[in-house]
N, C-alpha and C positions, 0 to 999 in steps of 0.2 A: 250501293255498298253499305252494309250495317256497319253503326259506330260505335267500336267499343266504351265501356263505359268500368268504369275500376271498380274494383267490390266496395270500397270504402265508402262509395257514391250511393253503390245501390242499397247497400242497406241504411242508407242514414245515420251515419254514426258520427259523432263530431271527430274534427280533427286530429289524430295523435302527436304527440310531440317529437320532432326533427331529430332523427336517430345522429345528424350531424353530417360532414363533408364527406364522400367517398373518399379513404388514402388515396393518393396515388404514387403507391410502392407495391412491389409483389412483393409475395414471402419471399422469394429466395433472396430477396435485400436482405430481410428483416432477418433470414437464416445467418445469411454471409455477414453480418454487423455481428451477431454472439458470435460467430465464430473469430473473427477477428477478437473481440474483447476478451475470451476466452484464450487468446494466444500475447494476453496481455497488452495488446492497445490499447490506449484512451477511447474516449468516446466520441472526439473530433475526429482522429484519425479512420477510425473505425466505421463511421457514417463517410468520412470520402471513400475506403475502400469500400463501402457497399454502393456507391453510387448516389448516396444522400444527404440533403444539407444536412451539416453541424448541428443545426438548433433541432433537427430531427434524430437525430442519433443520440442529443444528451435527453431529449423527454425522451425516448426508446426507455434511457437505462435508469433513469428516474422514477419512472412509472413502473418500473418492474423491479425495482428496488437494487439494483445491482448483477440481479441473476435472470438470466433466460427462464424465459417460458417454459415447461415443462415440455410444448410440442417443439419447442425450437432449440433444443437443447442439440448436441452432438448425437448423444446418444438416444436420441427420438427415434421413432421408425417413422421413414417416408410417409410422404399422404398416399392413398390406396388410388390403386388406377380406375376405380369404381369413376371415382369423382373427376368431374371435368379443369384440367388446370388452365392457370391463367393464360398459357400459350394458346390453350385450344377454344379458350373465350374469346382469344384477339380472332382468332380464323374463323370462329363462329360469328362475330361480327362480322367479318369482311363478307363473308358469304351471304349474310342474313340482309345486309347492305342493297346487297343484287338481284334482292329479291328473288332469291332463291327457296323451295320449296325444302319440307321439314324432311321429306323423304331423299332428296336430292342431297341437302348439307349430309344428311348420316350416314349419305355413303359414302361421301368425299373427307369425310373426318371420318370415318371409321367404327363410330357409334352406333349404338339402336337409336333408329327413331323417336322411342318416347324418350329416350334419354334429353336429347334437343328439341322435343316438344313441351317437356317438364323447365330444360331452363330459360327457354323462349318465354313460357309463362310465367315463373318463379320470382327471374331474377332481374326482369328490364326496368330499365328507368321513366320514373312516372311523376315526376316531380315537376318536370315542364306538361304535367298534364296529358301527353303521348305514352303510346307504348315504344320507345327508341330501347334497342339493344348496344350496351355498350360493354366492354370489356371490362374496365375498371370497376363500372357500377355493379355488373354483376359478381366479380370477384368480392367485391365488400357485401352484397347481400350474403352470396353464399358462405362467406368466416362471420357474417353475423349470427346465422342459421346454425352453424355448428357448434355455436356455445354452446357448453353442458354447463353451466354455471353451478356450484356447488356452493350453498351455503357455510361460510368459515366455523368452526366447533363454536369458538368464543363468542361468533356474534348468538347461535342458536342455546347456549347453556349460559343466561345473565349471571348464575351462581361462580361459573367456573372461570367469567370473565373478568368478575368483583375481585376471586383471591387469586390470579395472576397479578390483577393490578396494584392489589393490597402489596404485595409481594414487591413489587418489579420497582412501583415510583410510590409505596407510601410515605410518609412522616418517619423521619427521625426524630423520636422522642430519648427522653432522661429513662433513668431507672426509676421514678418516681411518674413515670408517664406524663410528664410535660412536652411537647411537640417544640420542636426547633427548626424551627423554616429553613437556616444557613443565607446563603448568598440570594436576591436576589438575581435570578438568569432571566432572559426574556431568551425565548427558542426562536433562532431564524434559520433553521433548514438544513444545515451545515454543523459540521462536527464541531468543538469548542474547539479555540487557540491554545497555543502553547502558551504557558505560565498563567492563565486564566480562571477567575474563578468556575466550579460546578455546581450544577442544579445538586443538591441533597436530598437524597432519596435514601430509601431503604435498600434497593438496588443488588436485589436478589437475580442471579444469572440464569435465566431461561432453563439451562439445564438441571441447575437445585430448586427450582421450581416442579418443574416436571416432574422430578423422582420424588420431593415432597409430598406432592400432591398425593400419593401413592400410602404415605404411612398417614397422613391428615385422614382419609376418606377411604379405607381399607376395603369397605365391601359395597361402596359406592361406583360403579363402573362409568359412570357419565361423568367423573369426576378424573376423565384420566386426560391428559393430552403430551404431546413430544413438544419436547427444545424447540424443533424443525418448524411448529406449528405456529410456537410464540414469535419465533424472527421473525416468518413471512407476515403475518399479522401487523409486524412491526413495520416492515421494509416494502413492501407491497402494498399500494396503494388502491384505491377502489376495495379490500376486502370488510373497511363498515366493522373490524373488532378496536382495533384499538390505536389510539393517534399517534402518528410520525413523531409527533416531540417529546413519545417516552421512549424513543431511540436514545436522548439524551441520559436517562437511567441505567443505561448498559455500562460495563465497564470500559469499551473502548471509545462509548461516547460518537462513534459515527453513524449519520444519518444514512447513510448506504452501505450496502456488503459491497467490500472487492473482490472480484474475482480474484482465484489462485496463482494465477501468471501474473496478474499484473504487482500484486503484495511480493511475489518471490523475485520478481522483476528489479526489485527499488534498490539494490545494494549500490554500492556507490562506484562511480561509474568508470574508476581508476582502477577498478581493482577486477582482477584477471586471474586467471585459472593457475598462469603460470609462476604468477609471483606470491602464490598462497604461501603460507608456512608448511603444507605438505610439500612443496614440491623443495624444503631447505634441505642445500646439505646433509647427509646424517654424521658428518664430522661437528658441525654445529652441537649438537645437543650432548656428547659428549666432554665437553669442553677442554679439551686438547689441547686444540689446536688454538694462539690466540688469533683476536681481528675480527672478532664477532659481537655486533653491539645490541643492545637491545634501549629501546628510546620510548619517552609519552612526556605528557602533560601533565602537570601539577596546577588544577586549579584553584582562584582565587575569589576574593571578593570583588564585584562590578567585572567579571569576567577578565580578573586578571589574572596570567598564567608563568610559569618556568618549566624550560623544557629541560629533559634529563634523559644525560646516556650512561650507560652503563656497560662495559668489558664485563663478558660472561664468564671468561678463565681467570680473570684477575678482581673482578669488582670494582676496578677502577671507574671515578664518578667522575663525568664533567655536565658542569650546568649550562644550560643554555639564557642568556639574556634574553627576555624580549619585551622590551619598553613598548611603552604605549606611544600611539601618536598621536601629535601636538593637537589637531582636528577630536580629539576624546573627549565625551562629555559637554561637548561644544553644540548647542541647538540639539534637533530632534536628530537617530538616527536614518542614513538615505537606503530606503532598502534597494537591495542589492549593490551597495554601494562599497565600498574599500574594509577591508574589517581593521578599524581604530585601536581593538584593544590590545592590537599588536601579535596575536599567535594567528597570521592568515597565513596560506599557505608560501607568499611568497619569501616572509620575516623567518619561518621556519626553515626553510629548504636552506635561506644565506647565511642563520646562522648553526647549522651543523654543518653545513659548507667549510664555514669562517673557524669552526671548531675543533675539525678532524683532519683538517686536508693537510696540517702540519705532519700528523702522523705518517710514518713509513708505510709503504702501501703493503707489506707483510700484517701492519697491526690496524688495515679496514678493510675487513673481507665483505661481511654483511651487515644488515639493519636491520632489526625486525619492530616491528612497530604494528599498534595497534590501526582500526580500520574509522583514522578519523580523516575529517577532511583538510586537516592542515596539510598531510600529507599527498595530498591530492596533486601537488609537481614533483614526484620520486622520481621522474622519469629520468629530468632535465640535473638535478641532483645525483643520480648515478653516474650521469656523462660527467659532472663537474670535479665527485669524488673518488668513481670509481666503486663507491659499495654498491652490490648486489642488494637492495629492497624485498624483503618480504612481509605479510602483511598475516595479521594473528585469523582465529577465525570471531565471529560475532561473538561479542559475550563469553570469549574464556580470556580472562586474563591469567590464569596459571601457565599459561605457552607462553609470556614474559615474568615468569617469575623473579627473575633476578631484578630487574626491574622493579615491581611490582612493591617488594621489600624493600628495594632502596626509597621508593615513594614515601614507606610506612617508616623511615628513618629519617627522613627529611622534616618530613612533618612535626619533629622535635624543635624546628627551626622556621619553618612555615605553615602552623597551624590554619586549617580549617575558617573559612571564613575571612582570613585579614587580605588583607590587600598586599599584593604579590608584587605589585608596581614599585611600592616604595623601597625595593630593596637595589642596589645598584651594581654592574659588574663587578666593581672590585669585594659586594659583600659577598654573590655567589662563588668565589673565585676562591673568599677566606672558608666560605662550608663546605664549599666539596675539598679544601686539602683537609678540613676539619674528618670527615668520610673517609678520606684517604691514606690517613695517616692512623687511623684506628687499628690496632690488633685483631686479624679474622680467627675465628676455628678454623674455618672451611681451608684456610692458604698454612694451616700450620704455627697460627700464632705471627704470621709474615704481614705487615701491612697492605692496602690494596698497590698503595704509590712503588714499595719496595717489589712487589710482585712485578707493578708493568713495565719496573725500571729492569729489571732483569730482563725483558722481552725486547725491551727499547734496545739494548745493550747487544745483544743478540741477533737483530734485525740489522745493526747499522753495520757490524763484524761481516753479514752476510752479503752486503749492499759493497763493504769494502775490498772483499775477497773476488765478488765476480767483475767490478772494475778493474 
């Protein structure tokens, strides 16, 4: 029996260097991982539901910068049935195992012959020095073979590469063109922290680059490239334009994209479809009717806070205490640990508890409040007072206006910046009748206090009549 011998042998050529370990995943993992991450899982999660360790599933989204493969995307088209898949590699080994002839396997898979005489020669493993047919090895030969590897614009145009960069992470200099380094950052991989210094760059956004680039170099066409080209450049690893740690340049500062599920995903996790402020009363917004509050935070300095409610038909103001606790400022703080400064969700909920539940239950209908996380036990707080909770939407504070202005009146009394702590119940107690005793337009020249003493008055008539 003649002994095959490997081309690499026969012509004499030294050795090439170890293209690396066969995976051993099929695509349809690596499919089923975007698709999950796409449906906003993580990337631990996402590697269990495709069947793969963790530490495989975060270099997946790593190396790809956040985003699917273009072949791996949803919206890919299937591999072509031309090619042989990895199912039909596993049964071409089984067969091929049995020594079975090339004409015999192609009829029992259902191929042409030269189709499994081409991957019989193509794709077998040779590394132990045999020709052995395996399924995974050849699956990795044949996605190595179908690279079309496309050189990135930025690595092939050095011009085009220079004034992206000039652009994206240059020097922040003076009007006198002096350069000003700023901060000191060393880049480790990961977005910066909250309240952290930033690299200082010039920090021109991919997209005013791009259309720049256009009035810069008018009749220059090599001089054109898209947004879409600078990200992946940035976020996509292996493409040789330009380094991961001018991710840090960006305005958002993060070293990965996230996906669209998983960013729209992150609202917090209290808050429900049904307790939005669309789904308020429309007797609310009229304000008619009293027993409708509207409430938030006044912050301070070292994160010290007062909370404030406010009666939308009357203006009536009541402050909320919230002292800090004794453990404050005391050693380092424990993360995830109690929140010290006193406005955590549980100091909040006892004291509008503590504050309202004197009220006749005619004058606490609802609450509406913004979408923070003090409020994060409304649930337990509705059982206790009876309001209805409803929550603003992101970033409009005009759906607590009433509110809102009362914040901008306070402020007369707890400016910006000072320390909110030093104030003690009986002072909040003296400002808000200070609030409340003032002459409105809006009530007729009637104070806020004499408006909800009229309500009070009226409530107790009602309370007296149906006993």
């Amino acid at each position: 029996m003649a002994v095959q011998i490997r081309r690499s042998d026969r012509i004499v050529r030294d050795g090439l260097r170890s293209p690396g370990r066969p995976k051993a995943v099929r695509r349809d993992d690596e499919r089923r991982f975007w698709e999950l991450i796409a449906a906003g899982r993580s990337s631990e999660d996402a590697a269990i539901g495709a069947g793969v360790s963790q530490a495989v599933g975060t270099r997946w989204f790593r190396e790809a910068g956040g985003m699917p493969p273009s072949t791996l995307k949803p919206s890919s088209k299937p591999a072509s049935g031309r090619y042989l898949s990895f199912v039909e590699r596993e049964e071409l080994a089984i067969l091929h195992a049995k020594s079975g002839g090339v004409r015999e396997i192609a009829r029992k898979m259902g191929r042409a012959a030269s189709t499994i005489s081409r991957e019989l020669r193509r794709n077998v493993a040779t590394r132990g020095g045999g020709f052995d047919y395996r399924a995974i090895t050849a699956q990795w030969h044949a996605e190595r073979a179908a690279r079309r590897p496309k050189l990135a614009k930025l690595t092939a145009n050095p011009a085009l590469r220079t004034y992206v960069q000039d652009r994206l992470a240059g020097m922040v200099v003076t009007p006198s063109g002096t350069a000003v380094p700023g901060p000191a950052i060393s880049w480790n991989g990961r977005k910066h922290g909250p309240r952290k210094d930033r690299r200082w760059a010039s920090s021109w956004s991919p997209e005013q680059i791009a259309h720049r680039v256009r009035l810069d170099f008018p009749d220059d066409e090599t001089m054109r490239i898209s947004h879409e080209a600078i990200y992946q450049s940035l976020y996509v690893q292996g493409r040789g334009a330009l380094r991961r740690e001018l991710t840090a340049c960006l305005r958002t500062g993060r070293a990965l994209r996230v996906p669209r599920a998983r960013s729209s995903g992150r609202g917090k996790s209290f808050i429900v479809p049904e307790i939005m402020i669309s789904e308020r009363p429309p007797e609310v917004s009229d304000r008619a009717v009293p027993g409708h509050w509207e409430g938030d935070l006044i912050l301070g300095l070292d994160s010290s806070a007062i909370g404030t409610l406010v009666e939308r038909t009357t203006r009536f103001t009541m402050l909320l205490h919230l002292p800090r606790m004794p453990e404050h400022g005391v050693g380092a703080p424990i993360k995830n640990g109690p929140p010290l400064a006193g406005h955590g969700a549980e100091a909040v909920r006892d004291s509008i508890a503590c504050s309202i539940i004197s009220l006749p239950e005619q004058l606490r209908r609802t609450l509406t409040w913004d979408q923070g996380a003090e409020m994060s036990q409304h649930a337990r707080l509705k059982t206790d007072t009876g309001l209805a909770i409803y929550f603003c939407d992101p970033h409009s504070p005009w759906q607590r206006g009433t509110n809102e202005n009362t914040n901008g009146l306070l402020r007369q009394y707890f400016p910006k910046g000072t320390d909110l702590s030093a104030h003690s119940k009986n002072a909040l107690e003296a400002v808000a009748l200070a609030l409340n005793t003032r002459p409105r337009k809006t009530l007729g020249w009637k104070t806020p206090a004499e408006a909800f003493d009229e309500h009070l008055r009226v409530a107790h008539m009602t309370v007296a009549t149906t006993t």
